[in-house]
C-alpha positions in Angstrom: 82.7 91.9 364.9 80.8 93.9 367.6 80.8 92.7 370.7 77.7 94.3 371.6 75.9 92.7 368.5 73.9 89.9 369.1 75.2 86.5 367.6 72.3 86.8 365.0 73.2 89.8 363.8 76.9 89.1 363.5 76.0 86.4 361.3 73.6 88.4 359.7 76.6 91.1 359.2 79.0 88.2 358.3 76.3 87.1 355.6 76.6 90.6 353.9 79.9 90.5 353.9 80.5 87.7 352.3 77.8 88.2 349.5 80.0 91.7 348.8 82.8 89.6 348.7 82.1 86.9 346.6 79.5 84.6 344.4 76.9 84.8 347.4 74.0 86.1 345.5 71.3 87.6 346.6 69.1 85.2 346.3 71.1 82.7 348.6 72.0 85.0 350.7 68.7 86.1 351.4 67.8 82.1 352.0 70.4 81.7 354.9 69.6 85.0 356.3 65.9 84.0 356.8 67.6 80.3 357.6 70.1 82.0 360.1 66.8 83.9 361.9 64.5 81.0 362.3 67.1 79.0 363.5 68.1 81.7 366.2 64.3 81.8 366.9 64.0 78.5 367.0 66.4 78.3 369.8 65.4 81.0 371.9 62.2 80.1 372.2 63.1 76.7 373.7 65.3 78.3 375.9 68.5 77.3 374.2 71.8 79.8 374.1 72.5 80.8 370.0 75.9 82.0 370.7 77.6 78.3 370.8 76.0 77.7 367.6 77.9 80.5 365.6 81.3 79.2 364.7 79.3 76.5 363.4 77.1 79.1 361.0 80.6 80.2 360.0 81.8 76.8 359.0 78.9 76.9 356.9 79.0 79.9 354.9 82.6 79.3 354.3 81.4 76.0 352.8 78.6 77.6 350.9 81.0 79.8 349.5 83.5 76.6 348.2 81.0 75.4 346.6 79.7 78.3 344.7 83.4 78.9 343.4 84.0 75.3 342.7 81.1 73.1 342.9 82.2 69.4 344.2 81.4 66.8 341.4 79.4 63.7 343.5 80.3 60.6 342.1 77.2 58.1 341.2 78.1 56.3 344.8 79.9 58.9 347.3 81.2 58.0 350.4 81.5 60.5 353.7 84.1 62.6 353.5 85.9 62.5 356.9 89.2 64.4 356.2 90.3 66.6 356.1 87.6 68.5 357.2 84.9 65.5 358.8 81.6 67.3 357.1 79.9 64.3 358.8 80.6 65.2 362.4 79.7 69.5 360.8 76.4 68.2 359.6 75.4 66.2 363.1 76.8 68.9 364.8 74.6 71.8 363.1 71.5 70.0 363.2 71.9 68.2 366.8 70.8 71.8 368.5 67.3 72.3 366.6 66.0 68.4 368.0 64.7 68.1 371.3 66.6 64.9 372.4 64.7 64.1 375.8 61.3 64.1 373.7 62.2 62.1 370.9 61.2 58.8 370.4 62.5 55.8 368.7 59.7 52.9 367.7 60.1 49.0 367.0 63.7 48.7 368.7 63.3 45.0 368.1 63.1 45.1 364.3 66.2 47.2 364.3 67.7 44.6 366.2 66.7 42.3 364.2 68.0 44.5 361.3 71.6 45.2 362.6 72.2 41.2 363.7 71.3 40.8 359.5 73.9 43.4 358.7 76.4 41.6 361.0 76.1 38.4 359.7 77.0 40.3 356.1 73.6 40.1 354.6 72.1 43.4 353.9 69.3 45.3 355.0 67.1 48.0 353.2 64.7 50.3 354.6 61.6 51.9 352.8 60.5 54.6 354.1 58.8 58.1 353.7 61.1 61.3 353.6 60.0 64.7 355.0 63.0 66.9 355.9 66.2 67.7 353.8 67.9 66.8 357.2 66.6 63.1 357.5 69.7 61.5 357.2 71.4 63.6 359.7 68.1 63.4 362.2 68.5 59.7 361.7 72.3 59.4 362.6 71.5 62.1 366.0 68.5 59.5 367.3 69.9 55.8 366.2 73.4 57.1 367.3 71.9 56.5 370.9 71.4 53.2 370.6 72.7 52.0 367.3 75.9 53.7 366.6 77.5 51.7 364.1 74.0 51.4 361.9 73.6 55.4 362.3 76.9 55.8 360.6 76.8 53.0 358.1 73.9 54.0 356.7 73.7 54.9 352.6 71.2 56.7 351.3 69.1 56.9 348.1 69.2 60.7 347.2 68.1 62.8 344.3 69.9 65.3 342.5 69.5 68.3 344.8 70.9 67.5 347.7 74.3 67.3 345.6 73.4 70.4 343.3 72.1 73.0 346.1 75.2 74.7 347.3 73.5 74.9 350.9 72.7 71.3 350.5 76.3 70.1 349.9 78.3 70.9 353.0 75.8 68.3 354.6 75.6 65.6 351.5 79.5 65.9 351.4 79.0 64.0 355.2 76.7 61.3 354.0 76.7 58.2 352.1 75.0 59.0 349.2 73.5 56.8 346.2 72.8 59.9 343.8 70.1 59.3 341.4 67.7 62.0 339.5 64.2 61.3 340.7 61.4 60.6 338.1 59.9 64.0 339.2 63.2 66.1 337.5 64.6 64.0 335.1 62.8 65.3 332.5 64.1 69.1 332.8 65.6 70.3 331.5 64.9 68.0 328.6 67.9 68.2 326.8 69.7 66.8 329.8 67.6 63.5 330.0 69.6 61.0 328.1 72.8 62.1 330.4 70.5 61.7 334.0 69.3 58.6 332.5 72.5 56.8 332.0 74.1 58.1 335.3 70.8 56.7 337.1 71.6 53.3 335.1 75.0 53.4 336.5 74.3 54.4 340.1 71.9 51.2 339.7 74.9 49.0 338.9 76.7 50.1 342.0 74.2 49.4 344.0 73.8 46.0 342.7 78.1 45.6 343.3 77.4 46.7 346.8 74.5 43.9 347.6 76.3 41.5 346.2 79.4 43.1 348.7 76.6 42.3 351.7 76.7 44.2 354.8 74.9 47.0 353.9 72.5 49.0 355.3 70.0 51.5 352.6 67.8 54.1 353.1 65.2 54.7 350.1 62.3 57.0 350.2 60.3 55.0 347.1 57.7 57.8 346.7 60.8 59.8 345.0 60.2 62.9 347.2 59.4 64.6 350.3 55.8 64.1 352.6 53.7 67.4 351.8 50.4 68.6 354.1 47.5 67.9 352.1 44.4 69.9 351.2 43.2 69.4 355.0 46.5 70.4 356.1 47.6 66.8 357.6 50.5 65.1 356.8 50.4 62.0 355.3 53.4 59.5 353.8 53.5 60.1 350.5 52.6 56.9 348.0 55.3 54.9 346.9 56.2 54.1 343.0 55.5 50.7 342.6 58.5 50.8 339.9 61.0 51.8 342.6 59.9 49.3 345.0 59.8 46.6 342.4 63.6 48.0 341.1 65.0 47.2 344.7 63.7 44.4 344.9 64.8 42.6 341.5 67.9 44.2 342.4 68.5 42.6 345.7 67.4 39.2 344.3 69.6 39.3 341.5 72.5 40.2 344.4 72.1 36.6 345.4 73.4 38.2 349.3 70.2 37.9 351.7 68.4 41.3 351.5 66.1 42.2 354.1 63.2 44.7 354.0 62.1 47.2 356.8 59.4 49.8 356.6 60.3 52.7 358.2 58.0 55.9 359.0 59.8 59.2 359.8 58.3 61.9 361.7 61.0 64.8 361.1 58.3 67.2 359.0 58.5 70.3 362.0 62.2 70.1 362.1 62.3 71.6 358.4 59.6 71.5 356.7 59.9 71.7 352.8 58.2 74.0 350.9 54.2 73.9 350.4 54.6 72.6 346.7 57.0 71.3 344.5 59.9 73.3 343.1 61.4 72.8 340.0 64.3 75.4 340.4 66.9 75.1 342.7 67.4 77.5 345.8 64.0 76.9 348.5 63.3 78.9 351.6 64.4 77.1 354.8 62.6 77.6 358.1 64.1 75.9 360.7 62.2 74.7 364.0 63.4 73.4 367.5 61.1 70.3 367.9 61.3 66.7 368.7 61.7 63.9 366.3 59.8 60.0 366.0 60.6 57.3 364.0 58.6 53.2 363.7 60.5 50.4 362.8 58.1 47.7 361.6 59.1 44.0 361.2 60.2 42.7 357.9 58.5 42.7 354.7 57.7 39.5 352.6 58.5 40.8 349.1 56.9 38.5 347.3 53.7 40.2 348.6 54.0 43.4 350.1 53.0 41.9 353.1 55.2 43.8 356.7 53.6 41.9 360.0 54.6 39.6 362.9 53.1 36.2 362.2 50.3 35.6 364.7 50.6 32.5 366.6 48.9 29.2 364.7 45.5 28.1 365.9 45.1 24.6 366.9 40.9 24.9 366.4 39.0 22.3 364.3 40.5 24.3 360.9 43.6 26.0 360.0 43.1 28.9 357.6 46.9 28.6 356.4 48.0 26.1 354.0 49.9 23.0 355.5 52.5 23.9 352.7 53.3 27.4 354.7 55.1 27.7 357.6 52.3 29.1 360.7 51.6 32.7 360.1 52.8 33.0 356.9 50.5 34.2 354.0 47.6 31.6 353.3 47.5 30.3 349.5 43.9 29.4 350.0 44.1 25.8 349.6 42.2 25.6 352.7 39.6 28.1 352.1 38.8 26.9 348.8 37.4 23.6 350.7 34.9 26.1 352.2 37.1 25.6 355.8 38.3 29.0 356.1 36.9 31.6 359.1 33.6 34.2 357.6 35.5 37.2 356.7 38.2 34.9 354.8 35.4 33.0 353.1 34.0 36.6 352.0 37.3 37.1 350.3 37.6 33.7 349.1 33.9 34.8 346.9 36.1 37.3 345.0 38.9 35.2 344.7 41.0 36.9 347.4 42.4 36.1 350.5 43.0 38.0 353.8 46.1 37.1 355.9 45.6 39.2 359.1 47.8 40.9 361.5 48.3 44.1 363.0 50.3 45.4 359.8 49.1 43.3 357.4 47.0 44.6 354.6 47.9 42.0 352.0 45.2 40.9 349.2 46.5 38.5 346.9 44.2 37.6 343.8 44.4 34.1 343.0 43.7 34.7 339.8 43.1 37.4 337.0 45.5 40.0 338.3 48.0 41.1 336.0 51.8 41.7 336.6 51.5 45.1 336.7 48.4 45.1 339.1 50.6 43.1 341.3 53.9 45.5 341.5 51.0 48.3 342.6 49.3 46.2 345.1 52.6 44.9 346.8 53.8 48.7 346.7 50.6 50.1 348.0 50.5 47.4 351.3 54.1 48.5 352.0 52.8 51.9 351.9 50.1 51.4 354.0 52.3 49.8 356.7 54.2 53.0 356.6 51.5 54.9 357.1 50.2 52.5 359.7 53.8 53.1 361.9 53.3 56.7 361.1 50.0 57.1 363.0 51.6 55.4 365.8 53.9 58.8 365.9 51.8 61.3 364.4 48.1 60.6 365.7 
């Protein structure tokens, strides 16, 4: 190449060549050109050299290009592939430059403690949380690798289908753990291929369920099925989770019979790469790649039962006690108490319409004592875990 050239442009040149020389359409090769430029920009505007970054663009394409002329087949449950080529230390190593390190923040320490003294002990640990970037996993292994190595690279992740379908997407999904399941949002196209989604989704279910039974594990699963969006106001906001996917992982872990332990966990990854303004059904999105700094909240553990993610406050020893002497102190009140008129105002409010209000700084539990049905309950427990999410996620994005 010219020596003269710029490093951009002997990608750039690189790029054409390669689309000349092979199954590097246009259309792709028109994505990592505008990839290839925003992530030069994106580095020179933060004062960071491109150059050292190019054998690692050239890496890439060449992986691109394997997978365009022989597309690796992901099984329902695929492991990292190390060797001979280590795509996991590639895909850490490409996206390590574009996060500024020295700004980035890491939230609720002690519930990953918590967390990673659960996995040790060989029960298993799964965290819900909200997914912005196509590069969350590998933003999660640069930040927890700091202080949680072993966690950063243990981790498996819930993924949909186009992570392992994008031919830009693969070189990094090849380096992850991956649970690959079509998300409700494309299972149905093209219709005739929904039976066949279906039944692989059925039987990535049943190794998830061999690997809590396993124990040890540590999950990743974004329940809302898809990436955070900017809405109409142009601020970011978690996106809801399906109460059916909460509810799945759940049944599933109890049916394990290993301990499972719930985390929430809010990401803020959106600037790194943010996804496109609305939802694609074809493969093959525009990437624009920024240099910024990365947050994530650890919040303590969820109770399951109820959808209820909060530190017990410490029990009162005044005239009453809101919580039932059947419940441990700070644990959600049944309303035993209240119901004999002895609970504080605001719980005796609730108590009118036959709810009760637990408290605590990420508490937003509402149990109906009676009249709710099943159904109203999955939503409700999936809603309060999504509200703590979004809760840890104003503590990062105010």
């Amino acid at each position: 190449m010219d020596k003269k050239s710029t490093p951009e442009e002997q990608l750039a040149k690189g790029l054409l060549k390669l689309q000349a020389d092979s199954e590097f359409s246009e259309k792709y090769s028109q994505i990592a050109l505008d990839f290839i430029r925003s992530y030069a920009r994106a580095l020179e505007d933060s004062g960071v050299e491109f150059a050292p970054v190019v054998p690692i663009f050239l890496k890439f394409f060449k992986f691109v290009l394997e997978q365009l002329r022989s597309p690796h087949s992901f099984e329902p449950y695929h492991q990292k592939v190390r060797a001979p080529i280590d795509y996991y230390q590639f895909s850490l190593d490409f996206i390590r430059p574009l996060i500024d390190i020295p700004h980035s923040k890491v939230l609720g320490l002690e519930f990953l403690d918590l967390a990673t003294a659960q996995i040790a002990k060989g029960e298993n640990v799964v965290f819900l949380s909200n997914h912005q970037t196509e590069a969350d996993p590998q933003a999660i292994a640069i930040l927890l690798g700091k202080t949680h190595p072993r966690l950063a690279e243990q981790m498996i992740y819930v993924a949909g289908e186009r992570v392992v379908t994008d031919p830009l997407a693969i070189p990094f999904s090849l380096g992850t753990d991956l649970l690959c399941i079509y998300s409700k949002r494309y299972i149905d196209q093209p219709p005739e291929l929904k039976a066949k989604k279906q039944l692989h989704n059925k039987n990535t279910m049943e190794l998830m369920s061999r690997l809590l039974k396993e124990g040890g594990k540590a999950i990743y699963v974004a329940p809302s099925g898809g990436r955070d969006r900017k809405n109409g106001e142009g601020h970011i906001i978690p996106a809801p989770f399906d109460p059916n996917s909460v509810e799945m992982f759940y049944l599933m872990a109890k049916k394990a019979k290993t301990p499972t332990h719930f985390y929430p966990l809010a990401l803020d990854t959106y600037d790194l790469l943010p996804p496109p303004e609305t939802i694609q059904i074809e493969l093959g999105e525009t990437r624009i790649a920024k240099r910024t700094s990365i947050r994530f909240a650890f919040g303590p553990e969820c109770d399951m039962e109820r959808g209820s993610c909060k530190t017990p406050p410490p029990r009162k020893t005044d005239d009453f006690d809101v919580h039932c002497k059947s419940r441990p102190a700070g644990s959600f009140c049944s309303g035993e108490n209240i119901l004999r008129g002895e609970g504080e105002p605001e719980q005796m409010r609730w108590a009118a319409k036959g709810r009760f209000s637990c408290g605590g700084e990420f508490c937003n539990c509402l149990e109906s004592s009676t009249g709710e049905t099943k159904e109203e309950r999955r939503k409700s427990k999936a809603e309060r875990i999504w509200k703590t999410v979004c809760k840890l996620y104003s503590k990062l994005r105010p």
